[in-house]
C-alpha positions in Angstrom: 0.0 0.0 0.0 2.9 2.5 0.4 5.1 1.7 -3.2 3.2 5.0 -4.3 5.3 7.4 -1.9 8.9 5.8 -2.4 11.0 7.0 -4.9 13.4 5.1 -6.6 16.8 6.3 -5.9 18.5 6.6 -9.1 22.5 5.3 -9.3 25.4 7.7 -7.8 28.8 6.8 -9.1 31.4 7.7 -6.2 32.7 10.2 -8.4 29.6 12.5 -7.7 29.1 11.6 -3.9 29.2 14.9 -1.9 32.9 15.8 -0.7 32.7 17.3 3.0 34.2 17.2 6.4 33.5 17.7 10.1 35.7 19.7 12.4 38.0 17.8 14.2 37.5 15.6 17.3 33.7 15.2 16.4 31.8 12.8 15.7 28.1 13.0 13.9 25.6 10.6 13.8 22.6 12.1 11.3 19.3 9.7 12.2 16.3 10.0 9.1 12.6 10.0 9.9 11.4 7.4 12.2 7.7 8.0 12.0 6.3 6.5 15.1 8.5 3.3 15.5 9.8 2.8 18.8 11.2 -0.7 17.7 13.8 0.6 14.6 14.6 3.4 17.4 15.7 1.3 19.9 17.5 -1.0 17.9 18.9 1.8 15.7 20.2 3.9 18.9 22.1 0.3 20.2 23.9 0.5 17.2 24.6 3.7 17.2 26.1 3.2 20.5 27.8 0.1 19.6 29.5 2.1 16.5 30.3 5.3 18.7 32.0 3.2 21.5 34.2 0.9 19.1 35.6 4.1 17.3 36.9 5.9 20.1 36.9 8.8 22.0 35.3 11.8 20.3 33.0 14.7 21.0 29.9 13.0 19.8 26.7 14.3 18.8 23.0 13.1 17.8 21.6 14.8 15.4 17.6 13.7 14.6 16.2 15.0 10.8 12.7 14.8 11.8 9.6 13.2 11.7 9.7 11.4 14.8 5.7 11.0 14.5 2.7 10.1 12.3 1.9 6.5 10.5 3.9 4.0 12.4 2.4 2.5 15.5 4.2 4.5 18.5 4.6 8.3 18.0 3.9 9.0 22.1 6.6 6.3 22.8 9.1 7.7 20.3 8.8 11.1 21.8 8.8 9.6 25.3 12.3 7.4 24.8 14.1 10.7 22.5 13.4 13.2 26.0 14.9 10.1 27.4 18.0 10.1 24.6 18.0 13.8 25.4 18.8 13.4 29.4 21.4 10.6 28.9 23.3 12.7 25.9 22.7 16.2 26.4 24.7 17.1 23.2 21.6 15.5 21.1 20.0 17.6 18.5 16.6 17.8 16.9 15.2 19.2 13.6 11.6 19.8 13.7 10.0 17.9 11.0 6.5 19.1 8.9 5.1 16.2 11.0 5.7 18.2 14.2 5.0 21.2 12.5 1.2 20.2 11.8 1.1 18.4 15.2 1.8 21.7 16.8 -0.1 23.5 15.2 -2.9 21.3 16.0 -2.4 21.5 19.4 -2.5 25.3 19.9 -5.2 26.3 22.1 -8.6 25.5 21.0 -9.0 27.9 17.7 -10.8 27.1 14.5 -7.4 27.1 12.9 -6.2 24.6 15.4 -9.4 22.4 13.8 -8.2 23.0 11.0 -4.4 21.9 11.2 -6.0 18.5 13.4 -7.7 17.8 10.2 -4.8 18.2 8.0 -2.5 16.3 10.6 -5.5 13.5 10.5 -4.6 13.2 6.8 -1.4 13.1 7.0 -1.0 10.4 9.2 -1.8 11.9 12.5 -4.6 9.3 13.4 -2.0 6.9 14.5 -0.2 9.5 16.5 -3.9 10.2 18.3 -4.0 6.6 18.9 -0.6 6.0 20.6 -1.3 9.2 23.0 -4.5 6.8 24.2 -7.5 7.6 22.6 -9.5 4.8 22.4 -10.5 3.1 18.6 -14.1 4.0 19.6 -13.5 7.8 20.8 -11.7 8.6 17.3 -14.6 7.2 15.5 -17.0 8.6 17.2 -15.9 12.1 18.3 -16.4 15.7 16.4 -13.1 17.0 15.6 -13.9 19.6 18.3 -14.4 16.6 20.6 -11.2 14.7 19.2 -9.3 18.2 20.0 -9.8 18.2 23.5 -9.3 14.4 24.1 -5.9 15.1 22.3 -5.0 18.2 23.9 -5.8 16.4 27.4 -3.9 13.0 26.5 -0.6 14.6 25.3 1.8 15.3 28.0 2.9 19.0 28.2 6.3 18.1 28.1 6.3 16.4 25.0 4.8 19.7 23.3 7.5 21.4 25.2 10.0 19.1 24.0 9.1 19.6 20.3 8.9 23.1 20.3 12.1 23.2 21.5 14.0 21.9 18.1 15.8 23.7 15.4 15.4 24.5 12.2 18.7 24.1 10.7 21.9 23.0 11.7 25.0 23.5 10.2 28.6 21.6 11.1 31.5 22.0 9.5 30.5 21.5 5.2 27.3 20.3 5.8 24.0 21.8 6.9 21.6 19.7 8.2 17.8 20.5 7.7 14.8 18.4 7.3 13.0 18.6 4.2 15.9 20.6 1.7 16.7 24.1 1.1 16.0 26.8 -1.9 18.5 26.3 -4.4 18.5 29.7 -5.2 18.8 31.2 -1.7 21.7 31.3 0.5 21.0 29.4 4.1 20.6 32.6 5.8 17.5 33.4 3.8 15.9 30.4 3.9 12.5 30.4 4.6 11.8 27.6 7.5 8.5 26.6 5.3 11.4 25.6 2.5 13.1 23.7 5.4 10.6 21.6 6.6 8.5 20.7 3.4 10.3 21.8 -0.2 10.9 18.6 -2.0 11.1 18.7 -6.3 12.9 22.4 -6.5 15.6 20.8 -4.2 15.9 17.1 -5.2 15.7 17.4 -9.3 18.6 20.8 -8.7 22.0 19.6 -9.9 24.4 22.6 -8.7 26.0 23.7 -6.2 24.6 24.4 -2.6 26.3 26.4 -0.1 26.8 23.0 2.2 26.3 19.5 1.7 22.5 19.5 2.4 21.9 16.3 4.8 17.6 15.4 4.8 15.0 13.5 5.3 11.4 14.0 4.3 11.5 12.6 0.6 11.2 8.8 1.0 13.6 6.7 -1.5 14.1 3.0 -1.7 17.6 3.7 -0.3 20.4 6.3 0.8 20.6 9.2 -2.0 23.9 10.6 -2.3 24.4 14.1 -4.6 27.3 16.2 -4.6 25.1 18.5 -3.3 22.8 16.4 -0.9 22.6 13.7 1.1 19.2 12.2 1.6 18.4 9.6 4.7 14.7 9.0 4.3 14.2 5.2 3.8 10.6 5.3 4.6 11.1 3.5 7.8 7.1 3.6 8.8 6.9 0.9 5.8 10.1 -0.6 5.0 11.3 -1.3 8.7 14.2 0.7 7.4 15.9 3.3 9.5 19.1 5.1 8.7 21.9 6.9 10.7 25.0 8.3 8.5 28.1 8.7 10.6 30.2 11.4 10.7 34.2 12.2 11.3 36.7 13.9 9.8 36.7 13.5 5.6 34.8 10.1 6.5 30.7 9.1 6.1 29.6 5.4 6.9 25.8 4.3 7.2 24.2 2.3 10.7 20.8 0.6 9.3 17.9 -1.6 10.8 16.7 -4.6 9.4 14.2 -4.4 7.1 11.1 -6.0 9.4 7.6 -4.3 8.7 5.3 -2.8 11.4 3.4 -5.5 13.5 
C-alpha cells in the first residue's frame, strides 16, 4: 500500500558523492525519519552506541532530521524514549520535522485554525499518533473533531509539546547543513524560509548545482540512501520498509548504521 510514496533512488557513481568534512575531534551521527517506530529506534540507537564506543573517543553528537511521529504504531513512545536520549546525551539535537509542525499546530489552544491543522494532521497520518497518545478506537470514531481536539490536547503530556517546540530549524557543522525537508537552491541558508526547510521537495531534489553546504535530509522517501554532490538524503521510509538510517560522521569520512528491514506489526 505504500510503493506510491517511495521514490526510486536513481544510481550515484562515487565520483559525484558529496565531498565534505566535520571539524575535528567530532563525531556525527545524522538519524532520518522514524515515523512512530519505537522498535527501529531502539535497535537503531544500540547500534549507534555500539559504533560510537568501538571508534573511540570523540566529542559526539546526535543529530535527529525529523519526523519522529505520524503512520507507524508508537509516535507517544518515540517522543517519550528521545526526552529520554536527550537526558542521557545532552549534546543530542533535533530538527523539527512538517510532522511536528502540523502536530503543533494542531495542538495550539482550541481555535478554529487549530481544527483545521488537526484535520490536515489527520490526513497526514496523525490518526495513528492520536492513537498512541491513548484515545481509544471508539472515541476517534466517534468524536467531532472539536471533541477529538480536546481528548488530544488532554492525553498529550505538556512536556512532550515542550519538547518539540524546542527543536531547530537548521543545523550546520562543518560542510554540511543539516535541515529536514531541503533548502532553496536559489537562496543562500541565511534566507531560507523555514516553510522551505521543513517541506520543499522537487525544486531541491531534481537541482544539480552547487549548494552552499552538503544538504543532509529527510522528508523525501527513496528506496535507499541518496547521495548528490550537493545532498545527502536519509529517508528510507522506515514507517513501511522497517528501514531506519543513521549516516556517521568524522573527519573526511561518512559510513551508514541501518535496521533490518522488518515491517510494522
Amino acid at each position: 500500500m505504500f510503493s506510491k510514496i517511495f521514490r526510486k533512488a536513481a544510481p550515484s557513481p562515487a565520483r559525484d558523492e558529496p565531498r565534505g568534512s566535520v571539524p575535528p575531534g567530532q563525531r556525527l551521527y545524522a538519524i532520518g525519519d522514524i515515523h512512530g517506530r519505537l522498535d527501529l529506534l531502539d535497535s537503531l540507537i544500540a547500534r549507534i552506541e555500539a559504533d560510537d564506543a568501538a571508534r573511540g573517543a570523540s566529542q559526539t553528537t546526535l543529530l535527529f532530521l525529523g519526523d519522529l511521529i505520524d503512520r507507524g504504531p508508537e509516535s507517544a513512545q518515540v517522543v517519550e524514549r528521545l526526552i529520554e536520549v536527550k537526558a542521557r546525551f545532552p549534546e543530542t539535537r533535533f530538527l523539527l520535522g512538517n510532522h511536528e509542525e502540523v502536530f503543533l499546530q494542531a495542538l495550539h489552544d482550541g481555535t478554529h485554525g487549530s481544527v483545521g491543522a488537526l484535520r490536515y494532521f489527520l490526513r497526514i497520518g496523525g490518526d495513528a499518533t492520536v492513537l498512541s497518545y491513548g484515545v481509544s478506537d471508539a472515541e476517534f470514531r466517534d468524536s467531532t473533531f472539536e471533541q477529538l481536539f480536546e481528548l488530544v490536547r488532554d492525553k498529550v503530556p505538556q512536556r512532550h509539546l515542550d519538547f518539540l517546540e524546542s527543536f531547530e530549524d537548521m543545523i550546520v557543522i562543518g560542510d554540511y547543513a543539516f535541515v529536514h525537508a531541503g533548502v532553496r537552491p536559489e537562496l543562500p541558508l541565511a534566507r531560507q524560509k523555514i516553510s522551505d526547510l521543513r517541506w520543499i521537495r522537487d525544486d531541491f531534489l531534481t537541482y544539480r548545482g552547487p549548494l552552499e553546504k552538503i544538504v543532509v535530509h529527510g522528508h523525501s522517501i527513496a528506496n535507499d540512501v541518496e547521495l548528490r554532490p550537493n545532498r545527502i538524503g536519509l529517508d528510507t521510509g522506515a514507517f513501511a520498509s522497517g528501514v531506519l538510517t543513521a549516516m556517521g560522521f568524522e573527519g573526511a569520512n561518512r559510513w551508514l548504521i541501518q535496521t533490518e528491514g522488518t515491517a510494522a506489526a
